[in-house]
VOPAGU-2260 file (C-alpha; in pm, 1 decimal, decimal comma):
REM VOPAGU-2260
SITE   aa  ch    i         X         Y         Z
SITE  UNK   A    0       0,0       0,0       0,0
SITE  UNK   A    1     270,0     194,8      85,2
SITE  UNK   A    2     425,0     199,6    -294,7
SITE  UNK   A    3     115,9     155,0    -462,2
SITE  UNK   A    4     -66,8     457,8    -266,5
SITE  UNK   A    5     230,9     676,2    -139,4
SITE  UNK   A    6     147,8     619,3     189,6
SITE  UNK   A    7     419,8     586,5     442,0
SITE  UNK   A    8     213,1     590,6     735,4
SITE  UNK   A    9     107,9     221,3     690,4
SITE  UNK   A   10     281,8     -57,6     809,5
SITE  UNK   A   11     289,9    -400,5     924,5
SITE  UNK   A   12      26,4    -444,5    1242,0
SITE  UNK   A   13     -30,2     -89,3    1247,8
SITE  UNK   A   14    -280,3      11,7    1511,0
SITE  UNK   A   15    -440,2     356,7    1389,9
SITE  UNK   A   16    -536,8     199,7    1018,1
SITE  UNK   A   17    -735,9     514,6     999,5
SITE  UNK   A   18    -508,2     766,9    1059,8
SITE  UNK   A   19    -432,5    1004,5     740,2
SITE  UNK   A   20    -254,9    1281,5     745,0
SITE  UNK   A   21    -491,9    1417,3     448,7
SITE  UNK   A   22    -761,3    1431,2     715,8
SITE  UNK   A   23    -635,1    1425,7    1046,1
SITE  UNK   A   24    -363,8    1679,3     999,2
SITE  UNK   A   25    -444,9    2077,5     933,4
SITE  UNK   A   26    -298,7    2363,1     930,9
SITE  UNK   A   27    -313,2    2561,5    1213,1
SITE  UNK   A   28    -535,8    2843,3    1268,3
SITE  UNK   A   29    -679,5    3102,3    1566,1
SITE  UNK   A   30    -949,5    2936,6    1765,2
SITE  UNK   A   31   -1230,0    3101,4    1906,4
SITE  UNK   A   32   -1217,4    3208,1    2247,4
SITE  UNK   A   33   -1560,6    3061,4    2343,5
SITE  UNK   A   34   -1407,3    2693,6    2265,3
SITE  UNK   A   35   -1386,6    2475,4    2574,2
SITE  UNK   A   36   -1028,3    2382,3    2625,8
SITE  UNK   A   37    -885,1    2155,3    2795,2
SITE  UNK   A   38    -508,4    2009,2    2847,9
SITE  UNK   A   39    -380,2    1624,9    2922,8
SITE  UNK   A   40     -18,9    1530,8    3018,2
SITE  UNK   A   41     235,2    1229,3    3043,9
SITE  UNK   A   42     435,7    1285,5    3287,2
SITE  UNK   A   43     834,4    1180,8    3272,8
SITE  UNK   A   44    1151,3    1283,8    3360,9
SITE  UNK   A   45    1457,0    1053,4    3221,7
SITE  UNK   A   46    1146,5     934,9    2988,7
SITE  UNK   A   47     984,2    1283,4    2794,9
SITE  UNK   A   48     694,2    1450,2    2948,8
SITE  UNK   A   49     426,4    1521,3    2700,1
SITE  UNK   A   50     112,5    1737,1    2752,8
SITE  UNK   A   51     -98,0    1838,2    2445,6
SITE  UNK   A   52    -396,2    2135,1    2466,8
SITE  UNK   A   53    -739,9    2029,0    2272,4
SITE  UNK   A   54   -1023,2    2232,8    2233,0
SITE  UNK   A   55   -1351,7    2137,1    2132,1
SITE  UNK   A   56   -1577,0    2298,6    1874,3
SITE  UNK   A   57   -1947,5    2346,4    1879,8
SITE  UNK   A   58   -2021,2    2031,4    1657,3
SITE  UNK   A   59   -1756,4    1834,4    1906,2
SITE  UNK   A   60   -1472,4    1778,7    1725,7
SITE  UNK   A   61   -1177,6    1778,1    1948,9
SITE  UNK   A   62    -870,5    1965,8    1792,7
SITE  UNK   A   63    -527,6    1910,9    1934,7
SITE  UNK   A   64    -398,5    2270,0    1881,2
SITE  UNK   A   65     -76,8    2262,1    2067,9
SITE  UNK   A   66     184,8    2013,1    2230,7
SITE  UNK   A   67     482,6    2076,0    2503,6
SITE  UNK   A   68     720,8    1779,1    2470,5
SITE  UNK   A   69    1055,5    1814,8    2715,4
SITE  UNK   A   70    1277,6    1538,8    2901,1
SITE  UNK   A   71    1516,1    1539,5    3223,5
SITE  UNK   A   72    1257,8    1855,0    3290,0
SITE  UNK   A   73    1143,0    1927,6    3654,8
SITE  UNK   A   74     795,8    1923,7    3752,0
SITE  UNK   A   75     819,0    2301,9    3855,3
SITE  UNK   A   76     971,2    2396,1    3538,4
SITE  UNK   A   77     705,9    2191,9    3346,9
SITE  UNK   A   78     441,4    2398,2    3509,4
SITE  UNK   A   79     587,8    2745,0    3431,8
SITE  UNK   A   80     625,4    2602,7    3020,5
SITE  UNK   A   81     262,0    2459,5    3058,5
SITE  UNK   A   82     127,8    2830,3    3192,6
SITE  UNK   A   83     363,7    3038,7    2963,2
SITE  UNK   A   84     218,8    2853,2    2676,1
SITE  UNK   A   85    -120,2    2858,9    2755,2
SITE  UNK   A   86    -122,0    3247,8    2815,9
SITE  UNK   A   87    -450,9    3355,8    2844,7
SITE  UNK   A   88    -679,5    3067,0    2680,4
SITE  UNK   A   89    -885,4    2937,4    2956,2
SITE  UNK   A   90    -835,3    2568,1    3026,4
SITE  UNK   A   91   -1088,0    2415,0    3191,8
SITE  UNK   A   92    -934,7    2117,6    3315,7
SITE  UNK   A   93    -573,6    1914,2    3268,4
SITE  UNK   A   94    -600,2    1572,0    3342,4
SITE  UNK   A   95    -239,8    1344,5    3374,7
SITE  UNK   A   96    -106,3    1020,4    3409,8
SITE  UNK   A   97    -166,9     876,0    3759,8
SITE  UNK   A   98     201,4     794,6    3832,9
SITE  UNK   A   99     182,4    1156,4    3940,3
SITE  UNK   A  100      -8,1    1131,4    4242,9
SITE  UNK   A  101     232,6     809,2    4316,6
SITE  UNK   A  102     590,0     959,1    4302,2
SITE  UNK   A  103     647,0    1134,5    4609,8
SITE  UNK   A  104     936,9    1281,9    4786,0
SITE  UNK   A  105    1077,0    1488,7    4443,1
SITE  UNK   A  106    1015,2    1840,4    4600,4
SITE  UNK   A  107    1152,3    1988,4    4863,8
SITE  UNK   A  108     854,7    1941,0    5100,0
SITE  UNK   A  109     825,2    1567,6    4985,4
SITE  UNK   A  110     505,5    1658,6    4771,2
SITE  UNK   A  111     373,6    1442,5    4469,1
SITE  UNK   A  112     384,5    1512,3    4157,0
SITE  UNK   A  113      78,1    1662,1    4106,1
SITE  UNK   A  114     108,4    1830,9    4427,9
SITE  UNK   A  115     405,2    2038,5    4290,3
SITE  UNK   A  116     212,0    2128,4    3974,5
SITE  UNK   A  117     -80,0    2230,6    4200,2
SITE  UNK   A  118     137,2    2477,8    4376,8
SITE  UNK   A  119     280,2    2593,9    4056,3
SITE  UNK   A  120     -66,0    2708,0    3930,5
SITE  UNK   A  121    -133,7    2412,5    3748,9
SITE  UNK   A  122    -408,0    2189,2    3883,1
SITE  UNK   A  123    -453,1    1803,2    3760,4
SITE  UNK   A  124    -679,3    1582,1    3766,9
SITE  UNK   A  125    -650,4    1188,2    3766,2
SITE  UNK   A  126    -688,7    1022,7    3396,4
SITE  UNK   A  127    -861,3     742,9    3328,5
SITE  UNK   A  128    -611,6     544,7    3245,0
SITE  UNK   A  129    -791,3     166,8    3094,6
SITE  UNK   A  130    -569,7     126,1    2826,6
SITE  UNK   A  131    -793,2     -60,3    2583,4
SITE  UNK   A  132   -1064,4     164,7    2639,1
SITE  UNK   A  133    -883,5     465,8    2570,4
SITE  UNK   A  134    -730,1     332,6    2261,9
SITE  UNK   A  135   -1044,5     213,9    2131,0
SITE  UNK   A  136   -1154,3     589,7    2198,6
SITE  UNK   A  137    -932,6     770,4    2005,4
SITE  UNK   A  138   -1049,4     507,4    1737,5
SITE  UNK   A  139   -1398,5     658,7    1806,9
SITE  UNK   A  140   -1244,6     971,4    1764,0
SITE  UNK   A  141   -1094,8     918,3    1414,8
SITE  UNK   A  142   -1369,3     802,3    1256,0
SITE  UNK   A  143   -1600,7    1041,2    1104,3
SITE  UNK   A  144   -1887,2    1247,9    1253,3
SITE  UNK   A  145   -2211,2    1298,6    1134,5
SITE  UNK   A  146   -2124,4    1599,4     936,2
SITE  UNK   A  147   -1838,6    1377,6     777,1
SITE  UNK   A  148   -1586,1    1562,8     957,2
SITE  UNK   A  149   -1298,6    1333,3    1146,8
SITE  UNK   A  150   -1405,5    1361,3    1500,7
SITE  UNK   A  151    -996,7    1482,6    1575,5
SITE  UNK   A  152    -809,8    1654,7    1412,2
SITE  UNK   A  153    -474,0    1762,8    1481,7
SITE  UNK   A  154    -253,3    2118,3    1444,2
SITE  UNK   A  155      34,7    2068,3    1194,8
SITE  UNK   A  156     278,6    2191,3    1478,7
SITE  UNK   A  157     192,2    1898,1    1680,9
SITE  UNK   A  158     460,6    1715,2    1510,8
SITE  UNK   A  159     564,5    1493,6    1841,5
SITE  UNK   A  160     237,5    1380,3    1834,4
SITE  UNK   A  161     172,4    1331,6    1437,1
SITE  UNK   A  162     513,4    1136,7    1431,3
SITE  UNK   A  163     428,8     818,4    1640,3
SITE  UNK   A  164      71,2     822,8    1624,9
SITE  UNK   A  165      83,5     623,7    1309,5
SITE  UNK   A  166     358,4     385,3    1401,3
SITE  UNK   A  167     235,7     228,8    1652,3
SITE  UNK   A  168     134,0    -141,4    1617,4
SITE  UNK   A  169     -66,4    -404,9    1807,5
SITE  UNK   A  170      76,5    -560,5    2099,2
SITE  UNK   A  171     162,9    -971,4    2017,5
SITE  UNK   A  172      -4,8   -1093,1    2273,2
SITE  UNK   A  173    -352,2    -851,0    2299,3
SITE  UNK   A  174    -438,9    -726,7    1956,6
SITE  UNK   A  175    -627,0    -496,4    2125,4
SITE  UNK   A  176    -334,1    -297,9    2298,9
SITE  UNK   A  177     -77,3    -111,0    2201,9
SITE  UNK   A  178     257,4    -281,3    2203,6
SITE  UNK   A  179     540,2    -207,5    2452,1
SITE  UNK   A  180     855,3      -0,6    2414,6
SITE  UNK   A  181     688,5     171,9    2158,9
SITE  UNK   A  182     768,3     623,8    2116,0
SITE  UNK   A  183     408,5     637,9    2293,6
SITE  UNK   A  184     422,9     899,7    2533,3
SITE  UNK   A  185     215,9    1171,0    2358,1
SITE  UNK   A  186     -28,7     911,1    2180,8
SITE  UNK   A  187     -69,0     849,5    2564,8
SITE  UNK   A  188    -141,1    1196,6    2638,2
SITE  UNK   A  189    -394,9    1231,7    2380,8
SITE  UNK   A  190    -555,6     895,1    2539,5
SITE  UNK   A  191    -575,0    1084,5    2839,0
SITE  UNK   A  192    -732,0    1337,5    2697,9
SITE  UNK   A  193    -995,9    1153,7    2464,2
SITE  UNK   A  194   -1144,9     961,1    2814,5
SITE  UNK   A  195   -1169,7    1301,8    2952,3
SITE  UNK   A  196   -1439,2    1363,9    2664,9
SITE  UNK   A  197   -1789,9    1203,1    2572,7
SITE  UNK   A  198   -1786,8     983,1    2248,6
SITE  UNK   A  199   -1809,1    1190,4    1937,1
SITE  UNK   A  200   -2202,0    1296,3    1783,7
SITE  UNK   A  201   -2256,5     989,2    1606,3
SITE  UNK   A  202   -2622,6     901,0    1448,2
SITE  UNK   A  203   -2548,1     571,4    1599,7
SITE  UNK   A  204   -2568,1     750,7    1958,0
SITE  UNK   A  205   -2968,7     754,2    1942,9
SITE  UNK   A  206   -3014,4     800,3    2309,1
SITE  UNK   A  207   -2980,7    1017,6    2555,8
SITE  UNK   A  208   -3055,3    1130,5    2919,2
SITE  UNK   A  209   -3269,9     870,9    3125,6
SITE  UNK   A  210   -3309,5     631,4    2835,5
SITE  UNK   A  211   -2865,6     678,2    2788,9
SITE  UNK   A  212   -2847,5     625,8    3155,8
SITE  UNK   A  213   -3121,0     286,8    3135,7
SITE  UNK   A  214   -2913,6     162,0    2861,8
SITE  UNK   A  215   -2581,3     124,6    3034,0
SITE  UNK   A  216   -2665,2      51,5    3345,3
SITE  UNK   A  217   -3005,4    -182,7    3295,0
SITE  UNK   A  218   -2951,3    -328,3    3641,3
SITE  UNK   A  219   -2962,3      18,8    3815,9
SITE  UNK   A  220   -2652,3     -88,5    3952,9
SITE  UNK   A  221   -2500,4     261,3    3953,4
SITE  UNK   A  222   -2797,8     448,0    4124,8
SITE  UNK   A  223   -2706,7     672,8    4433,0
């Protein structure tokens, strides 16, 4: 496929079949102000630290607008980037990896993680973090809306992201994960960020409110 279609971004077990860089990748452009926004971060030290800023347009496609992608960075100077590059956008939420909230003892008052970034002006919150879930999201996400438009797409100048997005491939032994030891770590990120966010507008999502709520939990096992 690759020779016959000039498309480099296929390859052997590839995971993201449906990612094209004719679609998925635009050029980038000012965003309203009124657009929810929203940020989601990898953290790592000797491995990179990734965090990548989405916004979400009125129809709800999620757009991937910026990226911050540093290594052997502390967590106080990763806050100050994260801030300086947000400037005055409003972010409503950033969501992160949970092996932030596990590290401890880094700063000097023996804080997590997310505890330093908290002091540092930016707050985080947890990420789901089901791996085969949030894969099959971003799936979700890549496939097309009701107004044919790909449910992400992502800023040209997200080019940490756009690099390894496409090569990753199947793990052996669950062809439903991502393999190991794989350049992941902003594909992760934008996992992150995708199970922060409700499935795309899909006719195939015919209900909603009580009948939604019936629907996935038939046993009212989730009532309060």
């Amino acid at each position: 496929k690759a020779y016959l279609d000039g498309n480099w971004d296929v390859l052997e077990g590839q995971y993201f079949r449906e990612f094209d860089r004719s679609l998925h990748v635009v050029s980038p452009t000012r965003l309203p102000v009124e657009w929810k926004r929203f940020r989601a971060m990898d953290w790592g030290y000797n491995d990179p630290c990734c965090v990548l800023w989405f916004a979400v347009s009125p129809t709800g496609q999620v757009i991937v607008y910026d990226e911050l992608y540093v290594r052997r960075t502390l967590s106080t100077n990763v806050a100050q980037l994260i801030r300086s590059k947000t400037g005055n956008a409003k972010v409503q939420y950033t969501v992160a990896s949970p092996d932030a909230w596990q590290q401890r003892g880094i700063g000097m008052k023996g804080e997590s993680i997310a505890e330093t970034f908290v002091l540092n002006g930016v707050p985080l919150m947890a990420a789901d973090n089901a791996r085969v879930p949030g894969w099959q999201r971003i799936h979700e996400f890549l496939a097309p809306m009701d107004d044919g438009e790909p449910g992400l797409v992502i800023f040209s100048n997200c080019k940490n992201l756009i690099r390894p997005l496409p090569a990753l491939t199947a793990s052996p032994t669950n062809p439903e994960d991502v393999a190991d030891h794989l350049e992941d770590h902003a594909p992760e990120a934008l996992r992150y960020g995708v199970m922060s966010r409700p499935q795309p507008k899909r006719l195939g999502n015919i209900l909603s409110g009580k009948a939604r709520k019936a629907a996935l939990d038939p046993l009212g096992q989730n009532k309060k």
